[in-house]
FIKOL-676370 format. One record per residue (C-alpha): residue number from 1; x, y, z. Coordinates in pm, 1 decimal. Example, Ala and Ser with C-alpha at 12.3 -4.5 7.8 and 13.67 -1.06 7.14 Angstrom:
2
(1 (1230.0 -450.0 780.0))
(2 (1367.0 -106.0 714.0))
***
This chain:
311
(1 (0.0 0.0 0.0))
(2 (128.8 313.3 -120.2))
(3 (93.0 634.6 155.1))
(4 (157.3 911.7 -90.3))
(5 (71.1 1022.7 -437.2))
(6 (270.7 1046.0 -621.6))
(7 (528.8 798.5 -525.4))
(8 (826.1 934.1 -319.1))
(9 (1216.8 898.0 -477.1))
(10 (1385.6 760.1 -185.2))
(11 (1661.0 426.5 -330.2))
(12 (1779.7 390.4 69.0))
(13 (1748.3 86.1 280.3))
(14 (1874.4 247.2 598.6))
(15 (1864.4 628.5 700.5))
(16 (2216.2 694.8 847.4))
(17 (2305.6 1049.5 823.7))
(18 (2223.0 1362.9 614.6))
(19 (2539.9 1322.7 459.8))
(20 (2527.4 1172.1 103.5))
(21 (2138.9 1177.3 64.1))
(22 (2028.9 1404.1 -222.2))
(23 (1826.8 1738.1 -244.8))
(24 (1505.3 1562.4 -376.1))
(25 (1531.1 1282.7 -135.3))
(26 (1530.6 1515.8 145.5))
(27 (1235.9 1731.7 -8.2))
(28 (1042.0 1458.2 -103.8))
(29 (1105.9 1335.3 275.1))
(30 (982.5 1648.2 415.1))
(31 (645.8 1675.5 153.5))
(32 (572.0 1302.0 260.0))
(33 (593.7 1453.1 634.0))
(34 (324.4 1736.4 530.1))
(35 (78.9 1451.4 404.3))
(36 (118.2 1267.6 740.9))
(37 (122.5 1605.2 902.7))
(38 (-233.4 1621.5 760.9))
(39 (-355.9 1242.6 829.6))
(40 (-284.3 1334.6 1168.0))
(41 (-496.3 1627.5 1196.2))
(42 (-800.3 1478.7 1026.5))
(43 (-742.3 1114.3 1182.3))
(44 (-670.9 915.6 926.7))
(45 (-496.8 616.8 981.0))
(46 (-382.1 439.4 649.3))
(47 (-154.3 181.1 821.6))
(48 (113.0 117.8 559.2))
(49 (343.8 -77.3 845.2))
(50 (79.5 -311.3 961.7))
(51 (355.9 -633.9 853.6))
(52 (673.3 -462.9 1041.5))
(53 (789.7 -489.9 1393.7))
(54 (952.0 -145.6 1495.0))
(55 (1210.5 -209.5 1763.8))
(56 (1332.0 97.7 1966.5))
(57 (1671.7 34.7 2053.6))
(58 (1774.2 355.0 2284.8))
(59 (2121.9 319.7 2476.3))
(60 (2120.4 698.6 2551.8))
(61 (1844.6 877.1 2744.0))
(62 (1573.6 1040.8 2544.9))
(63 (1217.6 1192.0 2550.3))
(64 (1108.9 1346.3 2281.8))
(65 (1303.3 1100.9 1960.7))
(66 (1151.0 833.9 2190.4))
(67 (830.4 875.0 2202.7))
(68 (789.6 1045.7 1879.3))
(69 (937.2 753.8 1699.8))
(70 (691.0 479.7 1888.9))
(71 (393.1 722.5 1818.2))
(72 (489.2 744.6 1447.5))
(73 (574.0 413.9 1408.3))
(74 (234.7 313.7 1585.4))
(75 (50.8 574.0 1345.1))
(76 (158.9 380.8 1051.4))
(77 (23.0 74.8 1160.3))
(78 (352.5 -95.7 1312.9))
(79 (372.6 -365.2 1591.1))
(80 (681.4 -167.2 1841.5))
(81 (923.2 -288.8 2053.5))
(82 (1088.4 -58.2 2342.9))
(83 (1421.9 -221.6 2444.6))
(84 (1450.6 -207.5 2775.9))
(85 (1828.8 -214.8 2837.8))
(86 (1802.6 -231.1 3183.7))
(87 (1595.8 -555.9 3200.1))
(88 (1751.9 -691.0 2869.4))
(89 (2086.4 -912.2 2812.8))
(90 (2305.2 -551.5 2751.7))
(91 (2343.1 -501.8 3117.8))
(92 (2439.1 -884.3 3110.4))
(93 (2699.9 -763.8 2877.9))
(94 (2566.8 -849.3 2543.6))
(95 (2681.5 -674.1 2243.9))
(96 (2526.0 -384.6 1999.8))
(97 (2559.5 -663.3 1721.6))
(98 (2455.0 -970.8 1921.9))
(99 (2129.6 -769.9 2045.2))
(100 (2032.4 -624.6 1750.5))
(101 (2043.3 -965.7 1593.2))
(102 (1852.1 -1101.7 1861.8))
(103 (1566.5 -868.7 1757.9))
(104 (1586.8 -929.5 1415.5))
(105 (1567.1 -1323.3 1483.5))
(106 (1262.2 -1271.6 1691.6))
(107 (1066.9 -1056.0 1354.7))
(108 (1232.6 -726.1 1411.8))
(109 (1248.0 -628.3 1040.8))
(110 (1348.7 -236.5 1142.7))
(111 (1527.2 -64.8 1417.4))
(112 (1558.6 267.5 1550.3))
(113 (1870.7 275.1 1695.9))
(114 (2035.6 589.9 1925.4))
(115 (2356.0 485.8 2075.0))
(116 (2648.5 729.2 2254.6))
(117 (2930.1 561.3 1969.1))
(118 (2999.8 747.5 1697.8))
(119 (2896.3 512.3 1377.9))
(120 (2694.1 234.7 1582.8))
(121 (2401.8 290.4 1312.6))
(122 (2648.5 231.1 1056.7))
(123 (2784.8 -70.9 1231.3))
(124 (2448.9 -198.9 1250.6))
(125 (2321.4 -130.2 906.6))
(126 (2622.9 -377.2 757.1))
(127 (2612.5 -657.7 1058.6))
(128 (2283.6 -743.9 1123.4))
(129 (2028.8 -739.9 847.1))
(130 (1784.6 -534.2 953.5))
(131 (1635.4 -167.0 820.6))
(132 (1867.4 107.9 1037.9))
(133 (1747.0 457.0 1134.1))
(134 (1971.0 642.4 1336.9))
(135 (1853.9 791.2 1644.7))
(136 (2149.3 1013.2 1710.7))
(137 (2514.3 885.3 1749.0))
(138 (2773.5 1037.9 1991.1))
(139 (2868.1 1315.9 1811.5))
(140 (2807.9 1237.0 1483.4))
(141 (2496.0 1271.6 1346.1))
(142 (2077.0 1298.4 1430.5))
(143 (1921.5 1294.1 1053.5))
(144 (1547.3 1317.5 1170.6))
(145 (1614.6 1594.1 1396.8))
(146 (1806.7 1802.9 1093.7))
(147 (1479.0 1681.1 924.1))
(148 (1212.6 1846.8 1157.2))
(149 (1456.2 2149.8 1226.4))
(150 (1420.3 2186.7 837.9))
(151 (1032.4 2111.9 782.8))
(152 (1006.4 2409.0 1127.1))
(153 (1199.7 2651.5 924.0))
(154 (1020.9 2557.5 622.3))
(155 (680.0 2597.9 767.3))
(156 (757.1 2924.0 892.3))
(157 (1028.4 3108.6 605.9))
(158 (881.6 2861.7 294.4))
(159 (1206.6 2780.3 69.8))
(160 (1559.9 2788.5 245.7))
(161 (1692.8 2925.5 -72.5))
(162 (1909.3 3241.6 -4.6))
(163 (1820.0 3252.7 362.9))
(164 (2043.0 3299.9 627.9))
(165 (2015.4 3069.5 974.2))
(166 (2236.6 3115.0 1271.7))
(167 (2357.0 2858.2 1476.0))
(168 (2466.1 2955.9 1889.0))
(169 (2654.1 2730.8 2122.2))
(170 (2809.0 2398.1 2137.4))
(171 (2900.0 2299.7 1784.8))
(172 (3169.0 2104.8 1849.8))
(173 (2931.6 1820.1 2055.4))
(174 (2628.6 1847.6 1898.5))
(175 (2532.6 1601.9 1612.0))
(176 (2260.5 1769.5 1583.0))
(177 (2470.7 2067.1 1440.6))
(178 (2602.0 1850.0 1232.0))
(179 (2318.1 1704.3 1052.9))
(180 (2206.8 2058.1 1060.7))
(181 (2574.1 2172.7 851.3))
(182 (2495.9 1920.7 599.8))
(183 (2111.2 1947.4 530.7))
(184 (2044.1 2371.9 533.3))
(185 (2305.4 2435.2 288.1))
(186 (2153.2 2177.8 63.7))
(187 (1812.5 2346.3 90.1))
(188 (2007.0 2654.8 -3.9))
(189 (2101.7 2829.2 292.8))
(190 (2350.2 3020.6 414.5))
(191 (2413.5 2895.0 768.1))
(192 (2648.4 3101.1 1016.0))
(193 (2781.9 2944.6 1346.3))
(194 (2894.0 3129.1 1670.5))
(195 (2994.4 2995.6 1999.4))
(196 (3307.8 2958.8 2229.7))
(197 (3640.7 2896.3 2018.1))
(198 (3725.5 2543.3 2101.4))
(199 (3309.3 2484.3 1984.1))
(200 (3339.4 2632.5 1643.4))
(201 (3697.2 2580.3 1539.0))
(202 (3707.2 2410.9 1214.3))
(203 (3344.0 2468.8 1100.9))
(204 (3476.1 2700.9 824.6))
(205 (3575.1 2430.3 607.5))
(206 (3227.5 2303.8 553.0))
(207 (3057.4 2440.5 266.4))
(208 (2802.7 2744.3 287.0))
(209 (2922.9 2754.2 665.3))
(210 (3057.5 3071.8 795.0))
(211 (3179.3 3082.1 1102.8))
(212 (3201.5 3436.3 1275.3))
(213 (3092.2 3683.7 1642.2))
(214 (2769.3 3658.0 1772.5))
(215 (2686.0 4029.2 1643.9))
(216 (2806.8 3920.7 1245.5))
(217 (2593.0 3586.3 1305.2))
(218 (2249.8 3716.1 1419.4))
(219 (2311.5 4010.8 1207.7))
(220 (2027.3 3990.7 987.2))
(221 (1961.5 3631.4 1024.3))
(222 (1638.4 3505.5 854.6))
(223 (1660.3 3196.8 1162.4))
(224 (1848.8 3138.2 1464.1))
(225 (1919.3 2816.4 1615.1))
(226 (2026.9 2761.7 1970.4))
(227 (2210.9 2480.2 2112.2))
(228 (2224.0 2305.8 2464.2))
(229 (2585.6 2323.7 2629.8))
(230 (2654.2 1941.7 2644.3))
(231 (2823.1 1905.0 3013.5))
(232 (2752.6 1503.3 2966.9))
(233 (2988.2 1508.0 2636.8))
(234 (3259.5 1721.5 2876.3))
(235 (3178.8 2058.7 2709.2))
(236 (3258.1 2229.1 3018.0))
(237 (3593.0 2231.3 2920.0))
(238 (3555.7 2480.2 2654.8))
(239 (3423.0 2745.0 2869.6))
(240 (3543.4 2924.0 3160.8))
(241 (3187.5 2944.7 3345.8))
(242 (2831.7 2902.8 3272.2))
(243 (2783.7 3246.7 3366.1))
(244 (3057.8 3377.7 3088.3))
(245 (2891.3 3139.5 2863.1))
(246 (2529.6 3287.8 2913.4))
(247 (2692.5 3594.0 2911.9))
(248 (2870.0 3573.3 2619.0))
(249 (2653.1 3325.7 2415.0))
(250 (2300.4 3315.8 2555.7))
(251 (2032.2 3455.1 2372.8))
(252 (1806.0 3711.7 2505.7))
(253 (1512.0 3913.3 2371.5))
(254 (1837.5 4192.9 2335.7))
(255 (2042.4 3993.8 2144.5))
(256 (1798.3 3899.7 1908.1))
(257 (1723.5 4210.4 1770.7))
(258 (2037.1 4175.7 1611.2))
(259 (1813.2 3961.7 1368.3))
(260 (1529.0 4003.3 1121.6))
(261 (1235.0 4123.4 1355.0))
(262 (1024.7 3821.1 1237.8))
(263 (1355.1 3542.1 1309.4))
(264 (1178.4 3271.0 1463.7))
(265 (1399.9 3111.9 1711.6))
(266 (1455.9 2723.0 1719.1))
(267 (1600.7 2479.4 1999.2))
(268 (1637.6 2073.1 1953.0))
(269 (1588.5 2029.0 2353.7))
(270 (1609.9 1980.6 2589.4))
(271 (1671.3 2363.5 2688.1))
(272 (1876.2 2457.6 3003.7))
(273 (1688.4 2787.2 3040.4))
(274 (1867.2 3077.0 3197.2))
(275 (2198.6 2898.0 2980.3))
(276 (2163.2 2909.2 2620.0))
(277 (1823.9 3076.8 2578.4))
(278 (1612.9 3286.4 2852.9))
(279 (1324.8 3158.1 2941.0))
(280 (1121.8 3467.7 2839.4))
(281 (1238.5 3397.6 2457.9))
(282 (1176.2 3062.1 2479.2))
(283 (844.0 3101.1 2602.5))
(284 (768.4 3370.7 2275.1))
(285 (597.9 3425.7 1991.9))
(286 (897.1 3382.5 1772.0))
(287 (971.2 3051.8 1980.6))
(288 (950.2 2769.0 1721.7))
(289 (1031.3 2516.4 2018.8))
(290 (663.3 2323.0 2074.4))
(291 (621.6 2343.9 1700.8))
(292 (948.0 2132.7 1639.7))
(293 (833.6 1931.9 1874.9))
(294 (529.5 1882.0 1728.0))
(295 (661.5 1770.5 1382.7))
(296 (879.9 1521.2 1507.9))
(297 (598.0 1242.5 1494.6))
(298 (500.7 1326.9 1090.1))
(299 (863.6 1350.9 1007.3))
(300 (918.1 1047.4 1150.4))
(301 (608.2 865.3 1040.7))
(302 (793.8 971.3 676.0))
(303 (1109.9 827.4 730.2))
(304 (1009.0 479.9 876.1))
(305 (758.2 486.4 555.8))
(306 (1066.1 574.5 330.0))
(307 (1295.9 317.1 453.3))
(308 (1084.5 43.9 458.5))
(309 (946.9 83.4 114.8))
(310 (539.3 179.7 182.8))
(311 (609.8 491.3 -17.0))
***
């Protein structure tokens, strides 16, 4: 059963990273997530993934890639399976590999996988047979994220072409800045990155990146993007204090008229409020935070549809 008309381009088994996909792949990704956007609001339910077992293999923390995954994957129809890796054979000291190929013996046919190694998806996608989506991987990479960040910014600019979006904070640990680097200049925009030295150094290299103050980034920035200082990934080491940081870094209703006066702002949670974002903006009407939120399910629901081959 097809869930869009007309059928969607999309030649991938797995969905690994931005990196490497196409311009059409990702658009058609993110019209696919407008249909499912609107299934959702008028409660249609077409099922496409009534024959596959979704298993939700999580070996970081998470809320909100969670539960959006298990809701989209139970919107489509799927049967879904939350790993519980404290009460599985990982605390036993089982293996990525061996587990994963435990759930694909037991009619686990795809796997959302989020794991604090850098390339585990990738791992996965060659060893064990089943359909891959990556979760978010150490520092790497967090494609569906990049996905809804783009649908948000698409929803609320229309096409990325020409546009410039700012990105604040901790770079350097954030795969979701990373996805981010590869996906917005594809869509055509110019994306501009501030933060503390040791959290930006080297992002020059990447193409339409610029890498510059705080003042030259929000200057007349179309979008801004703020990130979450990542203590857990030992980011306090490229700071003196959280109070320079905020002090330096955090944005404020000030600081962002610096940008366009219509700049929606953006955040991939979860937001340290009072850190990297006040809680007055966040709390705004140029606050696109909920509505990311919010189109994390139909993104979602459009990948696990992509990759396994019900559109």
């Amino acid at each position: 059963m097809s869930v869009a008309s007309p059928p969607h381009t999309w030649p991938r088994r797995h969905l690994l990273n931005i990196d490497g996909m196409t311009r059409a792949e990702v658009e058609a990704c993110l019209d696919l997530a407008v249909e499912m956007r609107e299934w959702r609001e008028r409660g249609e339910r077409p099922e496409p993934l009534r024959n596959e077992t979704v298993g939700l293999a999580f070996y970081e923390a998470s809320t909100r890639t969670r539960v959006s995954f298990e809701l989209a994957a139970r919107a489509l129809g799927a049967i879904v399976i939350d790993l519980s890796l404290a009460g599985s054979s990982v605390a036993k000291g089982e293996s990525l590999i061996d587990t994963l190929r435990t759930l694909r013996r037991t009619g686990v046919t795809i796997c959302v996988l989020r794991h604090a190694s850098s390339g585990a998806p990738h791992l996965a996608a060659r060893e064990t047979g089943l359909r891959i989506v990556n979760a978010g991987d150490g520092t790497h990479a967090h494609p569906t994220q990049a996905l809804l960040d783009a649908l948000t910014l698409r929803d609320a600019l229309g096409a990325l072409d020409g546009r410039k979006v700012a990105i604040v904070g901790d770079i350097a640990h954030s795969r979701v800045a990373r996805s981010n680097l590869h996906l917005l200049p594809m869509l055509g925009a110019q994306v501009w990155l501030a933060g503390p030295p040791a959290f930006v150094r080297g992002f020059d290299d990447w193409p339409g990146v610029h890498v510059a103050t705080i003042e030259e980034t929000l200057d007349g920035a179309d979008a801004v993007m703020t990130l979450r200082l990542q203590l857990e990934r030992d980011a306090g080491a490229g700071v003196p204090s959280l109070r320079e940081y905020t002090w330096r870094w955090g944005l404020t209703s000030e600081r962002m008229l610096l940008a366009r006066p219509d700049a929606p702002v953006l955040h991939p949670g979860p937001t340290n409020e009072g850190v990297e974002i006040t809680a007055e903006l966040a709390a705004s009407g140029r606050s696109l935070i909920g509505r990311q939120v919010e189109n994390g399910v139909p993104v979602r629901m459009a990948v696990l549809a992509l990759v396994a081959g019900a559109a």
